[in-house]
SEKERO-331442 format. One record per residue (C-alpha): residue in one letter; x, y, z. Coordinates in steps of 0.25 Angstrom, whole numbers, plus 5000, padded with zeros to 4 digits. Last residue first. Example, Ala and Ser with C-alpha at 12.3 -4.5 7.8 and 13.67 -1.06 7.14 Angstrom:
! residues 2
S505549965029
A504949825031
//
This chain:
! residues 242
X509950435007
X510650444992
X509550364981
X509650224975
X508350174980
X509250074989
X509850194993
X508750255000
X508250115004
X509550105012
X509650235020
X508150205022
X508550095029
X509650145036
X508750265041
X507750155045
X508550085056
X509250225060
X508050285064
X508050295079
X506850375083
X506350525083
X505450605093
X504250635083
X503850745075
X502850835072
X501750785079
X500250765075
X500450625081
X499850545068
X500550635058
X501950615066
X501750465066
X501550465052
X502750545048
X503450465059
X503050335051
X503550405038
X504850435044
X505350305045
X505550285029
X506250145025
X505150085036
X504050175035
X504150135019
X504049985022
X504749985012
X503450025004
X503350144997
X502150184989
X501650294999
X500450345005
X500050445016
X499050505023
X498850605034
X499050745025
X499250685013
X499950585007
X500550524993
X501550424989
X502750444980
X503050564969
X503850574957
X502850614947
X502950474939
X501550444945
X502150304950
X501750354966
X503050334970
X504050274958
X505350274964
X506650364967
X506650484971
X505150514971
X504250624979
X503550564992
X501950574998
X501450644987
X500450734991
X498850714992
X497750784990
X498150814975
X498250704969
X499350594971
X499350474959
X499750364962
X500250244953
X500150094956
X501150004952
X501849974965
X503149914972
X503850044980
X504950034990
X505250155000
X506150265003
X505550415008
X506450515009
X506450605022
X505250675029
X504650785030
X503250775026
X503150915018
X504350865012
X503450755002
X504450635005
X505650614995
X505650474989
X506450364987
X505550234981
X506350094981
X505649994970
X504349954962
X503450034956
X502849924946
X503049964931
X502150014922
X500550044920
X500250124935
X499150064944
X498450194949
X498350264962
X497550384965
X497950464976
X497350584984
X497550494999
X496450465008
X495550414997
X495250285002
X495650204988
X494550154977
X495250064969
X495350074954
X495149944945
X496349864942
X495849744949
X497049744961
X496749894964
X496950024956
X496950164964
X496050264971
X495950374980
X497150334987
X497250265001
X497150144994
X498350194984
X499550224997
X499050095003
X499449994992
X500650064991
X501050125005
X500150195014
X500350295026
X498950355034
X498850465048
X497750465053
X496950595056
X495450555056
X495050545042
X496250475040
X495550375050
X494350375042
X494750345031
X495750225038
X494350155042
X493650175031
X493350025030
X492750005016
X493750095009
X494850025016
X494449895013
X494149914999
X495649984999
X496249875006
X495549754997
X496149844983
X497549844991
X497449694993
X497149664980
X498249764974
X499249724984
X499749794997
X500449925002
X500549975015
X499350055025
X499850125038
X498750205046
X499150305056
X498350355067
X497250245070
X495950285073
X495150215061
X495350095062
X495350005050
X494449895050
X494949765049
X494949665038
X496049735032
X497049705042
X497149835053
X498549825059
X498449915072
X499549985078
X499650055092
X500850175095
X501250235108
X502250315103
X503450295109
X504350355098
X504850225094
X503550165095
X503050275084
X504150225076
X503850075077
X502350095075
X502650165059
X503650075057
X502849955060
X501750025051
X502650045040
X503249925041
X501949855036
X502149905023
X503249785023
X503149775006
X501549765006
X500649775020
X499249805012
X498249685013
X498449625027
X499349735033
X497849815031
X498049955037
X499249985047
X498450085058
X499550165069
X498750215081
X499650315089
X499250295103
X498950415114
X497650435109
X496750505101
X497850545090
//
């Protein structure tokens, strides 16, 4: 970073802010204060342009029409292109998680260009909604524990090969490719279907962020008992031991 304040971005709470995504960035804040980070956050609507010095930029999920107006905006702004360009650090859900694909299937039914940050194409899939509690086991090269989380989407995603799966299924749909896998990311950017808020059932996502964004390798720990219950519960809720 250039300076001494960690500069956390949550994009368009006016169009993409679905099932709580919102507790993300809160989470995301609230563990840097408890580390005494000096942290600042901006809310950009999407009538604003996105800055493009920011450290880690948090984007939720939203409805078809307000994704399609996201991703024109998007596109149109460059803003957050140019700040991956520039090292941030980028988490999505839903809604978010396609935009920042190459492509996927917008409120008209016609394909929608994404911002090409991550090798994904989405597609609307043919049956059933995904709709429920997801378990999964995160990719180990991140090191971290299960991810729990609640999905409600019809689209389908296809990783290539620029990008890795995010999470590999227990229980779920993820992605909707029948492969077993959930989300995608790549060095500085990641996506996922879960909502929850997912920070919130999964803690250790925001100190995944935060570590990518300080260029360290771990940070001085914090009392999680709130959100081990949670998780405790989630896990079993989707009918799985903790």
């Amino acid at each position: 970073m250039s300076d001494s304040s960690l500069r956390l971005v949550w994009v368009y709470p006016d169009l993409l802010s679905t099932y709580g995504d919102q507790g993300n960035a809160l989470v995301v804040e609230r563990r840097a204060r408890q580390r005494r980070l000096n942290v600042s956050r901006v809310d950009v609507r999407s009538d604003q342009p996105i800055p493009t010095s920011g450290d880690i930029y948090l984007i939720g999920g939203g409805e078809d029409r307000p994704q399609r107006l996201a991703a024109e905006r998007l596109r149109r702004d460059g803003g957050l292109n140019r700040a991956v360009a520039n090292g941030a650090i980028v988490f999505s859900v839903c809604a978010g998680y396609q935009i920042l694909g190459h492509e996927f299937v917008n409120d008209l039914g016609r394909p929608e260009q994404g911002l090409g940050l991550l090798d994904v194409v989405s597609v609307r899939g043919d049956g059933e909604r995904c709709v429920g509690d997801v378990l999964a086991d995160i990719d180990p090269r991140l090191g971290l524990p299960p991810l729990t989380g609640f999905e409600n989407h019809q689209g389908i995603t296809h990783v290539g090969p620029n990008a890795r799966p995010l999470a590999t299924l227990r229980t779920g749909k993820g992605n909707g490719t029948g492969d077993g896998t959930e989300g995608a990311y790549n060095d500085t950017v990641f996506g996922t279907y879960m909502h929850g808020p997912v920070m919130a059932r999964n803690p250790q996502i925001a100190d995944l962020l935060l570590k990518l964004a300080l260029d360290v390798n771990a940070l001085p720990p914090v009392d999680d008992q709130w959100y081990e219950a949670l998780r405790t519960e989630r896990i079993a809720a989707a009918g799985q031991p903790a």
